[in-house]
Every structure is written in structure tokens, then in C-alpha cells.
C-alpha positions in Angstrom: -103.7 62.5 121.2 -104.7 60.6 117.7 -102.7 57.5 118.8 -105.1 57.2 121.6 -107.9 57.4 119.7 -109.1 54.1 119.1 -111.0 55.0 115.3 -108.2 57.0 114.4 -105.9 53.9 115.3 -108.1 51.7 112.9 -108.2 54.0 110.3 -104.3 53.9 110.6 -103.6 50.5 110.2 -106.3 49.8 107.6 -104.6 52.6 105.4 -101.1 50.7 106.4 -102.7 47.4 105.4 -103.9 48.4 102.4 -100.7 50.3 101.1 -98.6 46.7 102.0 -101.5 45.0 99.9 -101.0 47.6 96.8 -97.1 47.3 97.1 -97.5 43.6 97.1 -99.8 43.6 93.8 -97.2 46.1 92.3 -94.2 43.5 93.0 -96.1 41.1 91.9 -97.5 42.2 88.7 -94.0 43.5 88.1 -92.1 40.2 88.3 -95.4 38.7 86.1 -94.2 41.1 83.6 -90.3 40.5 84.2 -90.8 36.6 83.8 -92.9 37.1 81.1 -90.6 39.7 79.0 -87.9 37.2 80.2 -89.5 34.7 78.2 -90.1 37.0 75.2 -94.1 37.8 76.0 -95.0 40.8 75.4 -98.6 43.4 74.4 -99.4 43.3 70.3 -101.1 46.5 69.1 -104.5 44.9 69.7 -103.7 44.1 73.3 -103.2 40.3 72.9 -100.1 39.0 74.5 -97.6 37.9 72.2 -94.4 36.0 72.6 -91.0 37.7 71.2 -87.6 36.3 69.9 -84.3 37.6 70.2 -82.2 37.6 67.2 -78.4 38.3 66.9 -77.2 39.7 63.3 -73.6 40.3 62.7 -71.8 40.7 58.7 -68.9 40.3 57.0 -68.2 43.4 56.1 -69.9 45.3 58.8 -72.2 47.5 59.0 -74.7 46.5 56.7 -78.5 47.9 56.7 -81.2 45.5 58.3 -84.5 44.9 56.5 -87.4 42.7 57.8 -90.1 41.6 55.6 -88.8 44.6 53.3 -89.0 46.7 55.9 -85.6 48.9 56.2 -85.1 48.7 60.2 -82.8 51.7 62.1 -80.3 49.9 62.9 -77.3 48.2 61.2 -75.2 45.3 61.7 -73.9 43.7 64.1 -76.5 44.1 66.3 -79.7 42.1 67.9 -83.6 42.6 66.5 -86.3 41.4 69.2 -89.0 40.3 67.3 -92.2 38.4 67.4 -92.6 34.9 67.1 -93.1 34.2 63.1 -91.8 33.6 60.1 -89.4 36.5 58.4 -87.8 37.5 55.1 -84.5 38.8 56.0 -82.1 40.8 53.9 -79.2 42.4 54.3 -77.7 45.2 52.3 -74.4 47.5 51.8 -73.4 49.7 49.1 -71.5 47.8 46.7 -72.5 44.6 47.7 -75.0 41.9 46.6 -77.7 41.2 49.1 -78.1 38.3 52.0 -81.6 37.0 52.3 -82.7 34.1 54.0 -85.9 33.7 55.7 -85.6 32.6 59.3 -88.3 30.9 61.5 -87.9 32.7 65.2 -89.8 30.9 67.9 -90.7 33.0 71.0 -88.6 33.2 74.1 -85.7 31.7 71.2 -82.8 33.3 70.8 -80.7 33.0 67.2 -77.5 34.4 66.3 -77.0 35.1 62.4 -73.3 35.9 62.7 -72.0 34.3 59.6 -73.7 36.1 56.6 -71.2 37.2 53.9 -71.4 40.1 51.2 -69.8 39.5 48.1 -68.9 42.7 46.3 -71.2 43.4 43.0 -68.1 43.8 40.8 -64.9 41.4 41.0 -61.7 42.2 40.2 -58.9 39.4 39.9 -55.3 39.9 38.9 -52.6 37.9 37.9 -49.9 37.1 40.4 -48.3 34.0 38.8 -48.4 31.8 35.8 -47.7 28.2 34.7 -46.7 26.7 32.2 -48.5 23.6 32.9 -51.0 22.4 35.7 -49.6 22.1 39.1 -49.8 18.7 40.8 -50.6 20.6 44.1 -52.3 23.2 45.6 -53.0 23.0 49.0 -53.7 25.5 51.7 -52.3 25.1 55.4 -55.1 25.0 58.1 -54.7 28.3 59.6 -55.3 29.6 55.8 -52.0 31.8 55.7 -49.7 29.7 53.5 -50.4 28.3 50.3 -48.1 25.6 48.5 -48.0 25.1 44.7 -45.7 22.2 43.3 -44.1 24.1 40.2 -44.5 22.6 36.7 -42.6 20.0 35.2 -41.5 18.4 39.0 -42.3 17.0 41.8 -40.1 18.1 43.9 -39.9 22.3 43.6 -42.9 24.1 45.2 -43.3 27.6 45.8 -45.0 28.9 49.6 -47.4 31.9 49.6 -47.8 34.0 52.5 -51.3 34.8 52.2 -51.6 37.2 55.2 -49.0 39.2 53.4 -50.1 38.6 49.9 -48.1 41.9 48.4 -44.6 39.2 49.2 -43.5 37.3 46.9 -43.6 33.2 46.8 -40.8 31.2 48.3 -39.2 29.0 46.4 -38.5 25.4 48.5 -37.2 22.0 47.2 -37.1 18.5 48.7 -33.6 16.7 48.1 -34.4 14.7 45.1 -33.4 11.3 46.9 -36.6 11.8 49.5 -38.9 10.1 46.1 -37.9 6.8 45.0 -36.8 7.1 41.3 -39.7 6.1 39.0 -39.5 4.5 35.9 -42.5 5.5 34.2 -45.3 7.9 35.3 -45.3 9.3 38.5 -47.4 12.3 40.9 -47.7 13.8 43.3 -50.9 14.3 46.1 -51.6 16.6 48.9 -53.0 14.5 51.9 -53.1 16.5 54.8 -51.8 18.9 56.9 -49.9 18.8 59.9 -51.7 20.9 62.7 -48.4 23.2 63.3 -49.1 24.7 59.7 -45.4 23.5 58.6 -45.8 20.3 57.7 -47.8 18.7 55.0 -48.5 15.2 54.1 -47.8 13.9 50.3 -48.6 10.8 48.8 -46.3 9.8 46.4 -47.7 7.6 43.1 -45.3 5.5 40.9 -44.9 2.6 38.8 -48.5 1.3 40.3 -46.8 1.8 43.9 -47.4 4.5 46.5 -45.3 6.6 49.3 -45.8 8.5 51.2 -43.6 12.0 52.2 -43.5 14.7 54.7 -42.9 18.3 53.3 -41.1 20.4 56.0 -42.3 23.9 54.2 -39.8 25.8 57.4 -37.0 23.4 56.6 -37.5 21.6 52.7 -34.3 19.9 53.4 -35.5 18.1 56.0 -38.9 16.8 54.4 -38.5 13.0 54.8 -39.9 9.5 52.7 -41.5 7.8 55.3 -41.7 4.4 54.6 -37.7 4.6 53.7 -37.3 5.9 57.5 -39.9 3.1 59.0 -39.5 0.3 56.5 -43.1 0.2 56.1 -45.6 0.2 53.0 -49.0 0.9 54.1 -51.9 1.6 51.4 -53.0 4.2 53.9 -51.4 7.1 56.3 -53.1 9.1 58.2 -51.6 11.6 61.3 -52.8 10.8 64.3 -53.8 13.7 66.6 -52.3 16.4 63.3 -49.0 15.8 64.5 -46.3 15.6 62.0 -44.1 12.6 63.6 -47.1 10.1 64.5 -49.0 8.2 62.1 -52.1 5.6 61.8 -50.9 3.0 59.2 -53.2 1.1 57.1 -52.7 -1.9 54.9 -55.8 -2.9 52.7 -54.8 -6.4 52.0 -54.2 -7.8 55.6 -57.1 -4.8 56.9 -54.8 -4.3 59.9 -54.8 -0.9 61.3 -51.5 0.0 63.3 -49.9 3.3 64.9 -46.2 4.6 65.2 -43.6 7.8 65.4 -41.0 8.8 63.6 -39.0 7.7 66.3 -40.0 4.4 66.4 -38.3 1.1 64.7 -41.5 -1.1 64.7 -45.0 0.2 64.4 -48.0 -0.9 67.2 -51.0 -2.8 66.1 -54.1 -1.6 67.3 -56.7 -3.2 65.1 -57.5 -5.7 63.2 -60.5 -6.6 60.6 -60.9 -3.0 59.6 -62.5 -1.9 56.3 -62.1 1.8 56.7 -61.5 4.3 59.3 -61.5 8.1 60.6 -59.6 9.1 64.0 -60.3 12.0 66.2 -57.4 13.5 68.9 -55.3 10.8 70.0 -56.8 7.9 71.5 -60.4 7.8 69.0 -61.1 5.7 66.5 -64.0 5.1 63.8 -63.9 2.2 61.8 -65.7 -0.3 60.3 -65.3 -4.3 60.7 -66.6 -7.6 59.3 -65.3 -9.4 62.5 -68.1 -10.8 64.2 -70.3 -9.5 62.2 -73.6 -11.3 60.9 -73.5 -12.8 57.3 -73.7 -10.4 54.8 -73.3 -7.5 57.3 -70.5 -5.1 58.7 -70.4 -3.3 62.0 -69.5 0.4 63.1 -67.4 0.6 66.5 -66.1 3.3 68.1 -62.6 2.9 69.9 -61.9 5.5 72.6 -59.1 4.4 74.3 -59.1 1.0 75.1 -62.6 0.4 75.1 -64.7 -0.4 72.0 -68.3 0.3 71.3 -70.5 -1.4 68.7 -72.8 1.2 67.4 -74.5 -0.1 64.4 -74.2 -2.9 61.4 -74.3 -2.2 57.4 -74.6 -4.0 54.7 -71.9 -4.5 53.0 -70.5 -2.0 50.4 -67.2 -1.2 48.2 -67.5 1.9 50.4 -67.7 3.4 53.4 -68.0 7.0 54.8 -66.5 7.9 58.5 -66.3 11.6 60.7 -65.9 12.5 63.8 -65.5 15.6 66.0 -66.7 17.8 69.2 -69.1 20.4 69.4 -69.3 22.3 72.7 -67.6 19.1 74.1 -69.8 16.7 72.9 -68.9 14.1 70.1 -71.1 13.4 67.1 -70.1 10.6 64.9 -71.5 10.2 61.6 -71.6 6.9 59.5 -72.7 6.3 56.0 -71.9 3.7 53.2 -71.6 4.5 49.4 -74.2 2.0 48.5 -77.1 3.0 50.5 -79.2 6.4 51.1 -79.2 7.0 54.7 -76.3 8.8 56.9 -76.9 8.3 60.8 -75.4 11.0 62.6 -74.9 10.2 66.4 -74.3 13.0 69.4 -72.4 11.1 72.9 -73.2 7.4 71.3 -70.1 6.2 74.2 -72.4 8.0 76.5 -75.6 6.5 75.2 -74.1 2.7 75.5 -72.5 3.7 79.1 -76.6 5.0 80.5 -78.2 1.8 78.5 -76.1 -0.8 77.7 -78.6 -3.5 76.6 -80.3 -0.6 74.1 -79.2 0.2 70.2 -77.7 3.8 69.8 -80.2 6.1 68.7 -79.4 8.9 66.0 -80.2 12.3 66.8 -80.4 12.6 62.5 -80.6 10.4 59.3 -79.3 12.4 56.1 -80.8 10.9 52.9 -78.7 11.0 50.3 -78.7 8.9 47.2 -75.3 6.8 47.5 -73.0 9.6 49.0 -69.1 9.8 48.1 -68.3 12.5 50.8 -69.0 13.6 54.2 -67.6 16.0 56.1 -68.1 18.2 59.2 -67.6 22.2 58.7 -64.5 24.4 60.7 -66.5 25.1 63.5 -67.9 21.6 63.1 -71.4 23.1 63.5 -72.4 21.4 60.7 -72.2 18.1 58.7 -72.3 17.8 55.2 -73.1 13.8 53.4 -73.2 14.8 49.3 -73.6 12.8 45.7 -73.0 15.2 42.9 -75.6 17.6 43.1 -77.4 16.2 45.8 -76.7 17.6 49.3 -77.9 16.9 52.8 -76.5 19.2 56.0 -77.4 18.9 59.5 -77.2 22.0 61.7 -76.1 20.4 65.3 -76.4 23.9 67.2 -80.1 24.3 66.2 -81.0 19.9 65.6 -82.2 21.1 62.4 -81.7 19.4 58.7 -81.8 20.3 55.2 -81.9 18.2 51.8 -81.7 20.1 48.8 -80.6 19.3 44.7 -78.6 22.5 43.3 -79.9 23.0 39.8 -76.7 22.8 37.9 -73.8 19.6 37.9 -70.8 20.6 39.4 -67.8 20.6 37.1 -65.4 17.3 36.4 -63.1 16.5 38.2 -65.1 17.7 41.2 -66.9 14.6 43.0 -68.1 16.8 46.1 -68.0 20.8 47.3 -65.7 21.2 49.9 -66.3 24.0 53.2 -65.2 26.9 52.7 -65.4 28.1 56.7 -68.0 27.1 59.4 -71.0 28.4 57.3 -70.6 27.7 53.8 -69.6 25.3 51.0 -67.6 26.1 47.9 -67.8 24.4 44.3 -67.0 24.9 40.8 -69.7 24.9 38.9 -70.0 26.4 34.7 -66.1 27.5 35.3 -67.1 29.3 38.2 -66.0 29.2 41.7 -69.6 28.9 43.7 -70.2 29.8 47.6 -73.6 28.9 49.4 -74.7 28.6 52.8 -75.1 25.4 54.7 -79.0 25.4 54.2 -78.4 26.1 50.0 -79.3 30.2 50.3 -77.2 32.9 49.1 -75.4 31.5 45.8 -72.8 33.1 44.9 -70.8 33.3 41.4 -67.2 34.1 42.2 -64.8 34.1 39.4 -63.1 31.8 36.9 -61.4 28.8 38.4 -60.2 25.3 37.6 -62.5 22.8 38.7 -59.0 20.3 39.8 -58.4 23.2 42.2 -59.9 24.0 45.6 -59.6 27.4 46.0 -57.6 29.5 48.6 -59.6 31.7 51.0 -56.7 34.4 53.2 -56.7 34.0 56.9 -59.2 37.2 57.0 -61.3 36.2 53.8 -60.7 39.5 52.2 -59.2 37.4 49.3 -59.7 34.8 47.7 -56.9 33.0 45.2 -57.9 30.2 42.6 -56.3 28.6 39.7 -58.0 29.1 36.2 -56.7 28.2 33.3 -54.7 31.0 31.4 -56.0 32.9 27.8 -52.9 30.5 26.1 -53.6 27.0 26.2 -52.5 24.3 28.5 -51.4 26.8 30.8 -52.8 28.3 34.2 -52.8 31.6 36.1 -52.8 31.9 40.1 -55.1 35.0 40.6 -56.1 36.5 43.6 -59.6 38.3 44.1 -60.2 41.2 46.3 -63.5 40.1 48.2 -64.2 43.8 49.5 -65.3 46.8 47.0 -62.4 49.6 46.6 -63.6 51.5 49.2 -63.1 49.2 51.7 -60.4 47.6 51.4 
């Protein structure tokens, strides 16, 4: 029998040995290939191993045609390109449409998502859908973008209320009662604020006779829109909502630099700080402000109150101006600090979380903006992005990728304009030569919209297939609300 053959036997077990060896290499060499495709290595067409990217490439609208380096590829958007590691001219194109390009730098084994590019139809259309007969005080767009609020000419009191989801219905009329302002004797106006985060409320500041006040709008219920410092006996040069609630309020007062909190329900107000210069609160128990308590000759400090601990974060020199911001991305806060007299904006990620790992060491910031004496910052809707601007001169930093930009667009932006504004997560909006302007974070892709009034910030729908701006109208002195179709006739 071969089993009891002692050189068949051998034979045997050196084949077995030898097939476990081969099976082994194979496993091996295949998970070598697995780890290295998992972190984008791959063969070039010379053989040389080469290290890919994965890239992620959605559009607004969808689909649009992909080209590489001017190289149509077969596929369409949204959809994901694995390419090498390089740098890349991207465009993308549908009929109709202008083009995106941007080039991109893709490091291997990176992955990058391109999910905001926007196409802006080759030919614009706008029509009329309301005219007046002087310029409105207001025009201010609620945060979820649907409603739009005009104060009508000639009063301060009568707005109208624009659904933009539904922009085919026509405009509500609303009115405050007429005793919610104090009764001017000379000049008087009216100024949005902000917005309440249940989309109902807005925040007005009411100027007259050298004084100020400030008023709630109730757009649901105009009759129950309130004066608030008739209804808390206070006079602050400064309210802000605290947490986008509509019923509680930071308080400021310039002159004594106090900083205090209270509710509509409340008789007195609480004091919370003292010594402050200027401020910016996040949520409900954060503050950013800037004091000369304590504070070396000649110098002011930055602190950060979270609760009822306080941080020092940084001194200034002193300035006429400061600029504050503050928000959460993926979690983590990022503070940014600037003043109007210097060139540098330090931008901060976790600086409470910093301090709490090294006390005894100086926050360090993850990215200084220089910008020639700024007069605005501001973080974008999906508070990716941070924006510190001067007039023409801009400087972003992208947080999800740590990476910064400076740029000087080529042409001023129109009076009264002192800064763009965002217009989503991605871009920035302007007027600039009479004509609303889009571009991306990073300045690419500048678009010409349509006419519009440079007092104005435009209104984008909840969708962005519109957009509706006020221009002023063929007959002088007056203006026309027009809405623009940001989609070609075919898709819309």
C-alpha cells in the first residue's frame, strides 16, 4: 500500500508542505496588495507603484459631465474618480450651464469630497414680482431661507412676508401696532438684527431722535410683536439673543461695558460680566469677549466664558474695534479673534481644551488670516469655513481640510457694501459693478448674477433654484423685488 511506502510518504508530505507554503505566499501577497490598494497604491503603466486618491464629486444640478485635465471621463456627477496622486484641472459641464473648474491637489491614500460645486445657467431670466415706490428699510431672510420680510415704503411698521418655498403665493401683508415704536420727533429707521432660530421671530433695532430700541417682530402673530425695553425697562446700546431664542437676551451697555442676560419674563436682568469691550455668544452658556480688566498697559485680553469658568486666551493692542466668532464643527469649537486695527486673525480649534491639557502654556492657533485691518468675520452655514475681509481683500480658512487662502478680487465692491456676506456653506456673495457676484470660498468660479442693489443682501429659496434681489427699477428712486430662476427652462 503507498502509505506504507516510506518515499512515497515523503513525497506526500513534501508536496503537502509545499502547497501550505504557496497558499501562504498567495495570502500574503494578497493582503500586500489589499493594504496597499487600501492605502491608494497601485501599478502605473510603466510598472512603478503609484499611490491613488479617492475623490467624491457631486453638483448642483446633477448630472453633470466630468473632465480631468480636459479629458471628458465616462461618468457623470455625483459620483467618485480614484485617481493618482497629483495635481488636476477639474471641470464640470451641463448643457446650458457655465462651467466649474477648479484645480484640486489629491494626495494619495486622501480622500476629498467636491460636493458643493454650483452651475449657473448661461442665460438669466428675472421677472418682476413687486415694486416700490421707495427703498425699503428692510429686507431680511429667515434662517431656514423660506420667508422673506420687506418693510413697505413710507413706514416702519407695515411689512410684507414672502413664502419663498412657494414663491407663485402672493406676499402677506403684517403690521406691528403703531404704539410698539416710541413716537419720534424727527428722523427715524428701522434695522434688521437678527433672527430668532424658530424662523418667526425677528429682531429690529429701532433708531430715533439719536436714541435706539430695540423690537421683536412676531411675523405668525404681528400683533404681538413687542418693544422691548418698554417691557424690561432697560436701554442697552446692544441686544443680542442668547441661544436664537426669541424671549432671552444678552444686554449690552457701552458706557458702563457691563454685559448682562434676561427673558422676557423677567423683571430685572442678571449680570454676568463686567469690563467688556465687545462680544460674540455661542448656544447658551458661551461667551467671547474682550476686556481691559487686568490687562497690561496699553493692552486688552481675549477670554472665553463657558459656563462659569473663564479662560484667557490671548491679549491685543488696543483698538476702536474688535472682531469676535464662534461655532462647532464636528463637535469641536474654533474661536476666531481679530481687531480692526491690526493684520492678523488667530483662529483657535478646542482652545478650553488646550488650557485644560497645559495650563501654564499660551493657546496656540491652528491659523493666522492676514488681512489688512479687517471690518468682518464670519464663519459659513455649515461653519466649514471662516471668512476675516477688508474691502476687496479676503482671507478663508478651510477647517475640514487645515488649509488657507488669501486672495484680492480685482474689482471694489459696490457702496454701501463694507463686506460679502455667505451665501451657503461654500460660497460668498457681493455686489459688485451693479451685479449680484457668487464665488467659492477659495476665490474660483465667479459668477455674474443679475442686477441688484448693493444696500440689499440678496435672497437665495430654501432649494437655491431662485434667487430674489432688489434692484433699483427703470423709473427713478424706485425698486423692483425680482426673482431669478437659477435652473435653464428645461429643468426647472
Amino acid at each position: 500500500m503507498d502509505y506504507l511506502d516510506p518515499k512515497k510518504q515523503l513525497r506526500h508530505n513534501i508536496t503537502l508542505f509545499v502547497g501550505y507554503v504557496c497558499i501562504a505566499i498567495a495570502i500574503a501577497i494578497a493582503t500586500i496588495i489589499l493594504l496597499y490598494q487600501a492605502y491608494g497604491f497601485g501599478l502605473g503603466k510603466n510598472g512603478t507603484v503609484i499611490q491613488n486618491g479617492l475623490t467624491f464629486f457631486s453638483s448642483h444640478p446633477q448630472p453633470a459631465k466630468i473632465y480631468v485635465n480636459n479629458q471628458l471621463k465616462p461618468v457623470v456627477t455625483n459620483t467618485r474618480l480614484v485617481l493618482p496622486a497629483g495635481i488636476y484641472d477639474i471641470k464640470l459641464a451641463r448643457d446650458g450651464y457655465r462651467d466649474w473648474q477648479r484645480k484640486i491637489e489629491l494626495d494619495g491614500g486622501s480622500v476629498e469630497h467636491f460636493d458643493y460645486p454650483f452651475l449657473i445657467p448661461k442665460d438669466l431670466t428675472s421677472k418682476k414680482i413687486a415694486g416700490f415706490e421707495a427703498a425699503p428699510g428692510i429686507m431680511s431672510q429667515s434662517p431656514d431661507h423660506r420667508w422673506l420680510v420687506l418693510q413697505k415704503s413710507g413706514t416702519l411698521t407695515d411689512f410684507e412676508v414672502y413664502d419663498l418655498k412657494n414663491p407663485t403665493k402672493a406676499p402677506i401683508d403684517i403690521a406691528m401696532p403703531s404704539t410698539v415704536l416710541t413716537k419720534a420727533a424727527a428722523n427715524e429707521s428701522m434695522e434688521a438684527v437678527e433672527w430668532a432660530g424658530d424662523n418667526e421671530h425677528l429682531l429690529l433695532q429701532h433708531n430715533y431722535d439719536g436714541k435706539l430700541e430695540f423690537v421683536m417682530l412676531d411675523r405668525t402673530s404681528p400683533e404681538q410683536s413687542i418693544n422691548i425695553n418698554a417691557s424690561l425697562s432697560i436701554s442697552p446700546t446692544k441686544l443680542t439673543l442668547n441661544d436664537k431664542k426669541f424671549d432671552r437676551y444678552y444686554l449690552y451697555d457701552s458706557t458702563a461695558q457691563t454685559l448682562t442676560t434676561a427673558t422676557s419674563e423677567e423683571v430685572s436682568s442678571t449680570p454676568l460680566l463686567q469690563n467688556v469691550l465687545a462680544y460674540q455668544s455661542y448656544g447658551d452658556d458661551t461667551v467671547l469677549y474682550i476686556t481691559n480688566a487686568d490687562a497690561p498697559s496699553g493692552k486688552v485680553l481675549v477670554k472665553l466664558r463657558i459656563g462659569d469658568k473663564i479662560s484667557t486666551l490671548r491679549s491685543f493692542p488696543v483698538s476702536a474695534s474688535y472682531l469676535l466668532d464662534l461655532t462647532k464643527y464636528s463637535g469641536v469649537m474654533y474661536v476666531a479673534v481679530g481687531s480692526g486695527d491690526g493684520s492678523k486673525v488667530y483662529i483657535y480649534k478646542d482652545p478650553a481644551g488646550q488650557l485644560a491639557e497645559r495650563p501654564k502654556q499660551a493657546v496656540s492657533p491652528v491659523q493666522v488670516l492676514h488681512v489688512p485691518q479687517p471690518n468682518y468675520l464670519s464663519f459659513s452655514a455649515s461653519a466649514q469655513f471662516i471668512v476675516a475681509q477688508n474691502g476687496s481683500h479676503f482671507g478663508v480658512y478651510d477647517i475640514e481640510n487645515d488649509k488657507g487662502y488669501s486672495y484680492v478680487l480685482p474689482e471694489a465692491l459696490d457702496a454701501p457694501q463694507t463686506h460679502a456676506t455667505w451665501m451657503d456653506g461654500n460660497r460668498l456673495t457681493f455686489v459688485s459693478g451693479g451685479k449680484q457676484n457668487i464665488i467659492d470660498y477659495d476665490n474660483s468660479n465667479r459668477q455674474a448674477l443679475v442686477s441688484a442693489g448693493s444696500q440689499y443682501l440678496p435672497a437665495f429659496a430654501p432649494n437655491y433654484k431662485n434667487v430674489f434681489t432688489l434692484a433699483p427699477s427703470a423709473t427713478a428712486g424706485q425698486f423692483d423685488l425680482n426673482q431669478t430662476s437659477l435652473l435653464t427652462p428645461a429643468d426647472r
